[in-house]
Short mmCIF file of the C-alpha atoms (twelve columns), coordinates in Angstrom:
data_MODEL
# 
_entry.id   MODEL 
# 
loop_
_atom_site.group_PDB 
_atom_site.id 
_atom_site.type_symbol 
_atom_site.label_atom_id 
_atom_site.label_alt_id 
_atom_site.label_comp_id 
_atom_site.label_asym_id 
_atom_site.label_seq_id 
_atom_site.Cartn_x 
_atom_site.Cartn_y 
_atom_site.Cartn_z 
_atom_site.pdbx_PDB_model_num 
ATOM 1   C CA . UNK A 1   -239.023 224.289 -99.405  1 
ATOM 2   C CA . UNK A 2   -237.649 220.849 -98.200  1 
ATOM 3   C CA . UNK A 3   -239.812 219.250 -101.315 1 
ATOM 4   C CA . UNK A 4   -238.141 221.683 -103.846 1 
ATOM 5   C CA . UNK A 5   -234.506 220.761 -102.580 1 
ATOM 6   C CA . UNK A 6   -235.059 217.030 -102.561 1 
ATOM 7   C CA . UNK A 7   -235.998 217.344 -106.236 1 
ATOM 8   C CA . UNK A 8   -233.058 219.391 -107.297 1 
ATOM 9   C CA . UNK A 9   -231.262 216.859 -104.872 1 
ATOM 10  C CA . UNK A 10  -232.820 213.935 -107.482 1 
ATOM 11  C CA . UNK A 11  -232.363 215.754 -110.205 1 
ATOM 12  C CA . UNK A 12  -228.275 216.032 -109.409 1 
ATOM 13  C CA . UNK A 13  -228.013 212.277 -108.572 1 
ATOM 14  C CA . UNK A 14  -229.707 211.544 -111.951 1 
ATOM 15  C CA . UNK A 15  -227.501 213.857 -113.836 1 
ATOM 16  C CA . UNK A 16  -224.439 212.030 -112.201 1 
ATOM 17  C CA . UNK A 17  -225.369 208.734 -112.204 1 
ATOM 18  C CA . UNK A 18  -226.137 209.261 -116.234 1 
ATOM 19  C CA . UNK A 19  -222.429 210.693 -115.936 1 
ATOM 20  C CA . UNK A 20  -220.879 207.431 -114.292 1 
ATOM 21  C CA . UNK A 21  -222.960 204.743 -116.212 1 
ATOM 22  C CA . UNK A 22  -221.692 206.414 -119.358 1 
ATOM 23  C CA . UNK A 23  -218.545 206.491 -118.037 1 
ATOM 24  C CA . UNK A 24  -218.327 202.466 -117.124 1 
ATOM 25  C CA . UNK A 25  -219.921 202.021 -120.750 1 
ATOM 26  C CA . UNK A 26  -216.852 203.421 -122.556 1 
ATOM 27  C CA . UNK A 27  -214.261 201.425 -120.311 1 
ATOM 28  C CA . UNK A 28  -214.651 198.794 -122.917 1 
ATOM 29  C CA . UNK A 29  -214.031 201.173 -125.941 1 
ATOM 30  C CA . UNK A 30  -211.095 202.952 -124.013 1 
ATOM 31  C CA . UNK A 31  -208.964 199.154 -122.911 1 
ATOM 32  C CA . UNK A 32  -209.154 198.614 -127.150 1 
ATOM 33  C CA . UNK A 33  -208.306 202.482 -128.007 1 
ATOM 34  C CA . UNK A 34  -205.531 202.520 -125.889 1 
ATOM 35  C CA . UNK A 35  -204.393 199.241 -127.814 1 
ATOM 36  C CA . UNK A 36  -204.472 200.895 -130.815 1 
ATOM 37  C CA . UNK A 37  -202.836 203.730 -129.526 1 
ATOM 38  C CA . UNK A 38  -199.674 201.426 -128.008 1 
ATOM 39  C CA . UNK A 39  -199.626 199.710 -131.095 1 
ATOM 40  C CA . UNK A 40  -199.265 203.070 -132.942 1 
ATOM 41  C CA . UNK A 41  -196.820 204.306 -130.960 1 
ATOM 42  C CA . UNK A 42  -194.375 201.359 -130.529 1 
ATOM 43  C CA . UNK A 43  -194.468 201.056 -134.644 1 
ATOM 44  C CA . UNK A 44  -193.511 204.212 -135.000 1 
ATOM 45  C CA . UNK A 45  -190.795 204.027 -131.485 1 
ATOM 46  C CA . UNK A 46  -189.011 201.282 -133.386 1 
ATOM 47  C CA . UNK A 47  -188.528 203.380 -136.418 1 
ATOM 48  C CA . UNK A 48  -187.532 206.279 -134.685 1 
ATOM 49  C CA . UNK A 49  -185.038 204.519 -131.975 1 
ATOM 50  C CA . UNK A 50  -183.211 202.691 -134.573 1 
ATOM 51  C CA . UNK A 51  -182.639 205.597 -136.374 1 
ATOM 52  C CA . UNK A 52  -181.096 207.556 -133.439 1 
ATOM 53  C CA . UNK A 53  -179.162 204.927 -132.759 1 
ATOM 54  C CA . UNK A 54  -177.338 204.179 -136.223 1 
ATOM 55  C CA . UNK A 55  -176.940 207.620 -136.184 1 
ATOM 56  C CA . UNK A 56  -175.078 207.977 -133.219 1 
ATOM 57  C CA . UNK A 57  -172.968 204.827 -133.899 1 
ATOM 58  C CA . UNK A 58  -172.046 206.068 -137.338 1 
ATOM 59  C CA . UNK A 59  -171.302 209.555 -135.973 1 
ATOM 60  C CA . UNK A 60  -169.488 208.627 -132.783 1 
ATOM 61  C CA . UNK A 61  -167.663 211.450 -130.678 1 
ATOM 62  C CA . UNK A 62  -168.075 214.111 -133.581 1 
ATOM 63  C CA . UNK A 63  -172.056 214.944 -132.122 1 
ATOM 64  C CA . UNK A 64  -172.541 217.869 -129.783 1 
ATOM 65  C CA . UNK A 65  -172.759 218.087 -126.419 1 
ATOM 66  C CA . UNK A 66  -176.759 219.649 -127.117 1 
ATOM 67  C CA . UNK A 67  -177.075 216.556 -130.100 1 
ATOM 68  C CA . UNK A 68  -176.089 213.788 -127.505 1 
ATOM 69  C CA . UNK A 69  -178.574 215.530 -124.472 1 
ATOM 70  C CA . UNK A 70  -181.782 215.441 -126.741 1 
ATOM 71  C CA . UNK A 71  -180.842 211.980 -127.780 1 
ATOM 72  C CA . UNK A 72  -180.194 210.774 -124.553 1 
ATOM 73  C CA . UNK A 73  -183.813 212.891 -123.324 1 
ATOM 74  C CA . UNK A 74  -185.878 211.498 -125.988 1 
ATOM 75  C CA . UNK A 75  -184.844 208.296 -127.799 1 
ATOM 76  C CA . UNK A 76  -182.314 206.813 -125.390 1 
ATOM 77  C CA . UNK A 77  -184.072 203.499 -125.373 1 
ATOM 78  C CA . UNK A 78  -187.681 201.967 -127.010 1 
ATOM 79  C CA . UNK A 79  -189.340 203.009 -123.634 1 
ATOM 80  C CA . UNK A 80  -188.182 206.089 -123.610 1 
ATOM 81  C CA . UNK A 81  -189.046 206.690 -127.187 1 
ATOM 82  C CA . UNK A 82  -192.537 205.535 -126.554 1 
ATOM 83  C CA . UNK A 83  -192.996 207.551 -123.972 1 
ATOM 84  C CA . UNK A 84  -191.518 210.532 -125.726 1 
ATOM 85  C CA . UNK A 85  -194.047 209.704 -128.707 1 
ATOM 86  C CA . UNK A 86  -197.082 209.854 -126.533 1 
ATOM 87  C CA . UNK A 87  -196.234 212.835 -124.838 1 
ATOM 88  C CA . UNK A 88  -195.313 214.417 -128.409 1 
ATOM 89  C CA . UNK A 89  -199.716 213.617 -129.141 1 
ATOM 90  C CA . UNK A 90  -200.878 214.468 -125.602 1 
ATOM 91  C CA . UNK A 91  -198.871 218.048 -124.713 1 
ATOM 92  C CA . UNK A 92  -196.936 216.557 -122.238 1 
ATOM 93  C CA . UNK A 93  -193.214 218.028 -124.061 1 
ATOM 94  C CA . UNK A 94  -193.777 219.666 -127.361 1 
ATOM 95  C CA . UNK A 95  -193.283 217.664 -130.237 1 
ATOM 96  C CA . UNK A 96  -191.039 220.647 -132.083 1 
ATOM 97  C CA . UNK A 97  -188.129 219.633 -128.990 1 
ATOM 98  C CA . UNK A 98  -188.463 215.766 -129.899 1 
ATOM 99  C CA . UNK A 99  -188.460 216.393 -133.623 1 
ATOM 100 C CA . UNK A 100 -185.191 218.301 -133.340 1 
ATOM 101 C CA . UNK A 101 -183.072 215.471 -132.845 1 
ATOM 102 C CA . UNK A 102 -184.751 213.691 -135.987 1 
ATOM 103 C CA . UNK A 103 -184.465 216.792 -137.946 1 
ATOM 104 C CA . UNK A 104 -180.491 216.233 -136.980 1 
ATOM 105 C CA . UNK A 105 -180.545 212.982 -138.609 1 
ATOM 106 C CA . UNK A 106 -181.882 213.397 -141.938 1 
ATOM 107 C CA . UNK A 107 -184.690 215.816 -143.452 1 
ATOM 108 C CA . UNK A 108 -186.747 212.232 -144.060 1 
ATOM 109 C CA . UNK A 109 -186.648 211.460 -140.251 1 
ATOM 110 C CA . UNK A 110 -188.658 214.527 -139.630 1 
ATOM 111 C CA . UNK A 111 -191.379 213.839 -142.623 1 
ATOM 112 C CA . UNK A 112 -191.979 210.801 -140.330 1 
ATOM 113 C CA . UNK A 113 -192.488 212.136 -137.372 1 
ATOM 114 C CA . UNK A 114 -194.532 215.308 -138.785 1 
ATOM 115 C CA . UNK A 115 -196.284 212.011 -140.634 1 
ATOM 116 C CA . UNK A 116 -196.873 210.260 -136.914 1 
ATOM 117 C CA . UNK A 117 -198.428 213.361 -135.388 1 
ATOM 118 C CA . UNK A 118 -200.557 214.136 -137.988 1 
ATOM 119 C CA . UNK A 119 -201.910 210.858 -138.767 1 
ATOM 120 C CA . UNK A 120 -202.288 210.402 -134.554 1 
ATOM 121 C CA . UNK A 121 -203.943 214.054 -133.880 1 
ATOM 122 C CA . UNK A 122 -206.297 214.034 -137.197 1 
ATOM 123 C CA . UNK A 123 -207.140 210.429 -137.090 1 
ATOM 124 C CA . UNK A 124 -206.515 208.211 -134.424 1 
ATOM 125 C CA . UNK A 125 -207.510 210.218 -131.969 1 
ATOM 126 C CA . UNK A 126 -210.681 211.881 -133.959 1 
ATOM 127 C CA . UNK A 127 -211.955 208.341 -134.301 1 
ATOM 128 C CA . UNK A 128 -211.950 207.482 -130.631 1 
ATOM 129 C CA . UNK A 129 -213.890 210.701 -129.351 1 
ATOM 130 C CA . UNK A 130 -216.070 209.771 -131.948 1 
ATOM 131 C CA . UNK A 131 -216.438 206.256 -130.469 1 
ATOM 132 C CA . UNK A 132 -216.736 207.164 -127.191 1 
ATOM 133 C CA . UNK A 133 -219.240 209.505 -127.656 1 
ATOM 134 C CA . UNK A 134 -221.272 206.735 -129.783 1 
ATOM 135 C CA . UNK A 135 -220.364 204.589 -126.863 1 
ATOM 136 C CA . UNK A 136 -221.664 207.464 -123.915 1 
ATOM 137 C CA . UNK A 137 -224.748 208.665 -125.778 1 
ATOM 138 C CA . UNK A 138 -226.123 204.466 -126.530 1 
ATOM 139 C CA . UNK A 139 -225.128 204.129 -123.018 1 
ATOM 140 C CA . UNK A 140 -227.786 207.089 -121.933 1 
ATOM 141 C CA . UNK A 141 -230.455 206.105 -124.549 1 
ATOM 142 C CA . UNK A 142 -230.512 202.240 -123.865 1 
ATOM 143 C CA . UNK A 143 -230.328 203.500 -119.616 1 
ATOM 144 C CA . UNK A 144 -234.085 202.507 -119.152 1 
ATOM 145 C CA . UNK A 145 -234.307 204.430 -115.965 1 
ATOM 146 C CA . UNK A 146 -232.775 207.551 -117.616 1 
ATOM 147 C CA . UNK A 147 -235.240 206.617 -120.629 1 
ATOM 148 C CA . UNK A 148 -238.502 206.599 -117.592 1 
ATOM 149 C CA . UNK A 149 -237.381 209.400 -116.131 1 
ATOM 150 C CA . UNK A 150 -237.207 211.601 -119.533 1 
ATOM 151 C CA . UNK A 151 -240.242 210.673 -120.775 1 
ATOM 152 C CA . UNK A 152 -242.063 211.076 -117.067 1 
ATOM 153 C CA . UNK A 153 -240.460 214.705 -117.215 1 
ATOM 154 C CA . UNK A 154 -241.315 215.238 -120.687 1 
ATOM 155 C CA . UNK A 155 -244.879 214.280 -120.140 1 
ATOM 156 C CA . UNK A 156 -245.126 216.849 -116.948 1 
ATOM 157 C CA . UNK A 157 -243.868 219.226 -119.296 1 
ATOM 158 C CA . UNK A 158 -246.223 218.859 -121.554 1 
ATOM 159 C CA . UNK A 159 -249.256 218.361 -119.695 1 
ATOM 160 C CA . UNK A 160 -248.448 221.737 -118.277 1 
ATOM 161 C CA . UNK A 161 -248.585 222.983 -121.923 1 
ATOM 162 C CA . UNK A 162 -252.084 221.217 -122.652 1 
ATOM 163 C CA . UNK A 163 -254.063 222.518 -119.488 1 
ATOM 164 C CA . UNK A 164 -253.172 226.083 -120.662 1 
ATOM 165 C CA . UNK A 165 -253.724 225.102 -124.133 1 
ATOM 166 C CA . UNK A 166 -257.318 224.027 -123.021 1 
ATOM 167 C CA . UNK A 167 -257.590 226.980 -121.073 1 
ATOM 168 C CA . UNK A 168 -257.463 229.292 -123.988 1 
ATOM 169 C CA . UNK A 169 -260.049 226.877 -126.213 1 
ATOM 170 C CA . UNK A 170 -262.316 227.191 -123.309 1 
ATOM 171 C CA . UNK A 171 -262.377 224.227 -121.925 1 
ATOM 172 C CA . UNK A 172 -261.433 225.706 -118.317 1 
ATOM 173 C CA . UNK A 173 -264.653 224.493 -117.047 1 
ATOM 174 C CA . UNK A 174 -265.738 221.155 -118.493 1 
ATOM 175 C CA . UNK A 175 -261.739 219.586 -118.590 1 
ATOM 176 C CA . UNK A 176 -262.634 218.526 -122.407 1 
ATOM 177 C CA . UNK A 177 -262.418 220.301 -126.029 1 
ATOM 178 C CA . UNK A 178 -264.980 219.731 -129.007 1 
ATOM 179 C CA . UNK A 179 -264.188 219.326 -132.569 1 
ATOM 180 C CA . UNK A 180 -265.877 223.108 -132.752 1 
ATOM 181 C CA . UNK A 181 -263.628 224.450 -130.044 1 
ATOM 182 C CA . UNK A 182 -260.418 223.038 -132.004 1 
ATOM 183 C CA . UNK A 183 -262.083 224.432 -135.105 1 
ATOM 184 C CA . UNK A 184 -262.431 228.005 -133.391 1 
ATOM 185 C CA . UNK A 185 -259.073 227.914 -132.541 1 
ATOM 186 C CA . UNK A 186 -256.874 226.455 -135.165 1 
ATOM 187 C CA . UNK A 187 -255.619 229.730 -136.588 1 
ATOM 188 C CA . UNK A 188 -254.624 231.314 -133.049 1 
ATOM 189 C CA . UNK A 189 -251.325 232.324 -132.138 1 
ATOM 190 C CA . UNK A 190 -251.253 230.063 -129.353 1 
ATOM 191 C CA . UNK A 191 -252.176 226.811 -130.586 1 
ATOM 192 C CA . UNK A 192 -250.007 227.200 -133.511 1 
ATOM 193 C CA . UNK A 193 -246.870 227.724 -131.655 1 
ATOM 194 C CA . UNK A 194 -247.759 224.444 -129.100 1 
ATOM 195 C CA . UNK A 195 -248.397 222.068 -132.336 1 
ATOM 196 C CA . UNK A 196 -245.043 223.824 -133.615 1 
ATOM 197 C CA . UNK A 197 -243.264 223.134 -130.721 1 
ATOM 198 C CA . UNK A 198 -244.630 219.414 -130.978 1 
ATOM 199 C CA . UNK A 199 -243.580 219.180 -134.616 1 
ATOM 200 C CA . UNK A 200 -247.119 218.402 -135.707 1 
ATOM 201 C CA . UNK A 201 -248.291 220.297 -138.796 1 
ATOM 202 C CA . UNK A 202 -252.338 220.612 -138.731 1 
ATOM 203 C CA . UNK A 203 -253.485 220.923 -142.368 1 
ATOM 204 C CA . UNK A 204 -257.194 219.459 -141.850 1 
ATOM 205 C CA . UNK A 205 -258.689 220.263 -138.562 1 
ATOM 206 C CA . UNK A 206 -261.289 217.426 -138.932 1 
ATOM 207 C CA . UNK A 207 -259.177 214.602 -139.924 1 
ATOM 208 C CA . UNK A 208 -256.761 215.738 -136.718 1 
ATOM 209 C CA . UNK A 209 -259.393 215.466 -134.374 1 
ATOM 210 C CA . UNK A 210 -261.137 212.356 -135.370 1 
ATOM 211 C CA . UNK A 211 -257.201 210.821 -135.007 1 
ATOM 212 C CA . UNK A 212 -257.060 212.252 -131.646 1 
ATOM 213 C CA . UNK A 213 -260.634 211.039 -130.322 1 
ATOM 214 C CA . UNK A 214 -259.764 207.145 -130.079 1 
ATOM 215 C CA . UNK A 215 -262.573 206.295 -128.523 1 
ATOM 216 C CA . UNK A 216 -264.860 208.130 -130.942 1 
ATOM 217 C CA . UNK A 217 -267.064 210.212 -128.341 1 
ATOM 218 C CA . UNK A 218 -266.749 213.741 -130.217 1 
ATOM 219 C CA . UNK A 219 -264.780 214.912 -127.288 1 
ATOM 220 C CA . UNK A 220 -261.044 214.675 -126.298 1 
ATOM 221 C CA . UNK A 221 -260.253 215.067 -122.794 1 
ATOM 222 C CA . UNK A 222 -256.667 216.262 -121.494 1 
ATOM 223 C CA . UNK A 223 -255.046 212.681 -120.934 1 
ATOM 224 C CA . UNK A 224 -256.259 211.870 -124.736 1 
ATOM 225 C CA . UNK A 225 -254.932 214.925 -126.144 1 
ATOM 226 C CA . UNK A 226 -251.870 214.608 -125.228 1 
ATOM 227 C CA . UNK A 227 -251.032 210.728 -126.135 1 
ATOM 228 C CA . UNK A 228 -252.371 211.487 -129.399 1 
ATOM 229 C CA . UNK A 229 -250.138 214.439 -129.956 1 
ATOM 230 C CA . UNK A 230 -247.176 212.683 -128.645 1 
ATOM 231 C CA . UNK A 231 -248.235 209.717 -130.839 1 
ATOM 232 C CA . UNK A 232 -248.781 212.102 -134.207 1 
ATOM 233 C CA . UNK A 233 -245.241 213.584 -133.209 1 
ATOM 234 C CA . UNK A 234 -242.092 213.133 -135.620 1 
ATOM 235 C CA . UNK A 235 -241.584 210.477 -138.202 1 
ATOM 236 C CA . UNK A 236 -243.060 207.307 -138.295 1 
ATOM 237 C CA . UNK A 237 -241.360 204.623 -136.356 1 
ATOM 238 C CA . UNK A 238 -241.196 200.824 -137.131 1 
ATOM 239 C CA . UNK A 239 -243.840 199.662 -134.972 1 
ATOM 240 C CA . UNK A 240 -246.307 202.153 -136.514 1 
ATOM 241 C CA . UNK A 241 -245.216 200.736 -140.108 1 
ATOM 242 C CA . UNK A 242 -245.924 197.043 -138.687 1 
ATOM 243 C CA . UNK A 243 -249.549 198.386 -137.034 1 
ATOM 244 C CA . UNK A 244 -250.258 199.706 -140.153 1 
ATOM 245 C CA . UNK A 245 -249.627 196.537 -142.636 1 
ATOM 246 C CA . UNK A 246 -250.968 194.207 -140.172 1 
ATOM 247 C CA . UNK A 247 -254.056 196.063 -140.208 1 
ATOM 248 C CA . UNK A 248 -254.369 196.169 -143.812 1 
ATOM 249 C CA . UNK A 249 -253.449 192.933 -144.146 1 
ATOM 250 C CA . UNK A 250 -256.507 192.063 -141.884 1 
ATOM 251 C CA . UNK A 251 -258.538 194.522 -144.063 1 
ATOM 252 C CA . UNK A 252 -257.569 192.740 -147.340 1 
ATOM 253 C CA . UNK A 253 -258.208 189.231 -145.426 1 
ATOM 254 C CA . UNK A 254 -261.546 190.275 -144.249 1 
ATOM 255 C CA . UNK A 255 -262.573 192.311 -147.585 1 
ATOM 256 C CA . UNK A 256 -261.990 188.782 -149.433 1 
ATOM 257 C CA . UNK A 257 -264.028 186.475 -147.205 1 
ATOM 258 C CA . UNK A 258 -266.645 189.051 -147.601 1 
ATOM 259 C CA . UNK A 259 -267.041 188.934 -151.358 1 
ATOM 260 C CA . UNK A 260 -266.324 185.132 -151.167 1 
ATOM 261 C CA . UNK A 261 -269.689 184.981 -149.115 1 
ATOM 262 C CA . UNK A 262 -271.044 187.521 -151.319 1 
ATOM 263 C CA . UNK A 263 -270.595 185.858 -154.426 1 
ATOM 264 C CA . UNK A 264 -271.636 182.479 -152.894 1 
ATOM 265 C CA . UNK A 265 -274.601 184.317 -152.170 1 
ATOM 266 C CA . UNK A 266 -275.637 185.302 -155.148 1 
ATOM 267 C CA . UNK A 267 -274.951 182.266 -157.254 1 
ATOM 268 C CA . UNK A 268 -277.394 180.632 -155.027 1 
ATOM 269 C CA . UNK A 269 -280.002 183.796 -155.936 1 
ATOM 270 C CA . UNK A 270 -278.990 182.896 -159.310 1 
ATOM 271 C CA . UNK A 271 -279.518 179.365 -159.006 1 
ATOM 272 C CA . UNK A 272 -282.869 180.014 -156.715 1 
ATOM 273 C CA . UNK A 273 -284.214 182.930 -159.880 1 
ATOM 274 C CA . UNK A 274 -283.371 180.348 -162.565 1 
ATOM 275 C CA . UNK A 275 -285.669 177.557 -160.622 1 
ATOM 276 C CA . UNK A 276 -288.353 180.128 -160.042 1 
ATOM 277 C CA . UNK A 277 -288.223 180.553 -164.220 1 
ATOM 278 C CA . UNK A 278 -288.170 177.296 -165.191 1 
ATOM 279 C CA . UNK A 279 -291.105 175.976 -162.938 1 
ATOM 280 C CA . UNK A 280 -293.492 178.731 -163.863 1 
# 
């Protein structure tokens, strides 16, 4: 009991330490959004507070008592109007009580601000969850010790997954499978959902085996199995590309000293033949 709390225990302090290291990675990302953002915002206060006022000097005493309140509220001063901005984007006031001033001003006045809103809700803002969830999700993939601990997890899982695998090829006994056990067993329900599960589509039973027995004994054991699954799973990767052309590059190295030797061989049978001929 004490074992199976400590690992939901671990398990928690993983989950928030993946939380927290994500969160330090976007601190970066948020100091430059936010500068964006105040940028944004005091562009559009400027506009906005200049208007009011002009307004309000050009109109004098004739405004209404409700007119002067809301301009006074909301664009009173460039602080005020920034502040009045942001809350317009982030539901602090709604932006339909800031835009009625404007709308008092001139039906071009409110265009803008519908303009600011828009343009801040449907773009601005869109584009910085997007960063910061490019910024959270690099932070848990490059997180080596979240990396370990997935894969350690995954490969539990999945040795789980193998032993009853092996258990229905009858291998309960022996710990190992044979290329006529795998054979036996390719069409069952059962091994067709694991290498399904895997993403590994088995078209030629023979030529899967011989890629999972590395060490060419005729027998793959439980450890084996699994590694080669896990390394026949999903697309190639880069390193599998550069294993691949290094080793035919060795090939095509090794395949031309070969028929260099070869052919100096032969030219000295030639040479020996044509000797023989001439002294008999």
């Amino acid at each position: 009991v004490k074992t199976v709390r400590l690992m939901r225990i671990f398990r928690f302090v993983l989950a928030l330490r993946m939380l927290i290291t994500s969160i330090l990675h976007t601190l970066k990302s948020l100091f430059w959004a936010l500068i964006l953002l105040l940028l944004i915002v005091y562009v559009f206060a400027v506009l906005f507070v200049q208007a009011v006022h002009d307004h309000r000097a050009e109109m004098g005493f004739s405004l209404s008592e409700e007119e002067v309140s809301a301009y006074d509220r909301y664009f009173e001063s460039l602080p005020t109007t920034m502040v009045t901005l942001f809350m317009s984007i982030s539901n602090g006031v709604s932006w339909e009580n800031a835009m009625f001033p404007l709308m008092k001003i001139s039906p071009l006045w409110m265009l803008c601000f519908l303009f600011f809103v828009s343009f801040t809700y449907f773009a601005v803002l869109n584009v910085i969850t997007a960063v910061f969830c490019e910024s959270a999700i690099e932070s848990a993939q490059n997180d080596q010790f979240t990396v370990v601990q997935s894969i350690l997890a995954n490969k539990e899982s999945h040795l789980e997954k193998v032993r009853n695998l092996f258990l229905r090829l009858g291998a309960a006994d022996n710990g190992f499978i044979t290329f006529q056990m795998l054979e036996e067993s390719i069409n069952s329900e059962a091994v067709h959902e694991y290498f399904q599960s895997l993403g590994i589509d088995i078209w030629d039973a023979w030529t899967f085996f011989r890629l999972l027995d590395a060490d060419g004994g005729g027998e793959v054991e439980v450890e084996e199995f699994l590694m080669g699954c896990l390394r026949l799973r999903g697309p190639a990767t880069a390193m599998d590309m550069g294993k691949v052309l290094r080793d035919q590059s060795w090939l095509v190295q090794t395949l031309g000293r070969f028929s260099a030797y070869v052919e100096g061989e032969l030219c000295q049978m030639k040479m020996m033949l044509e000797e023989q001929k001439r002294s008999i």
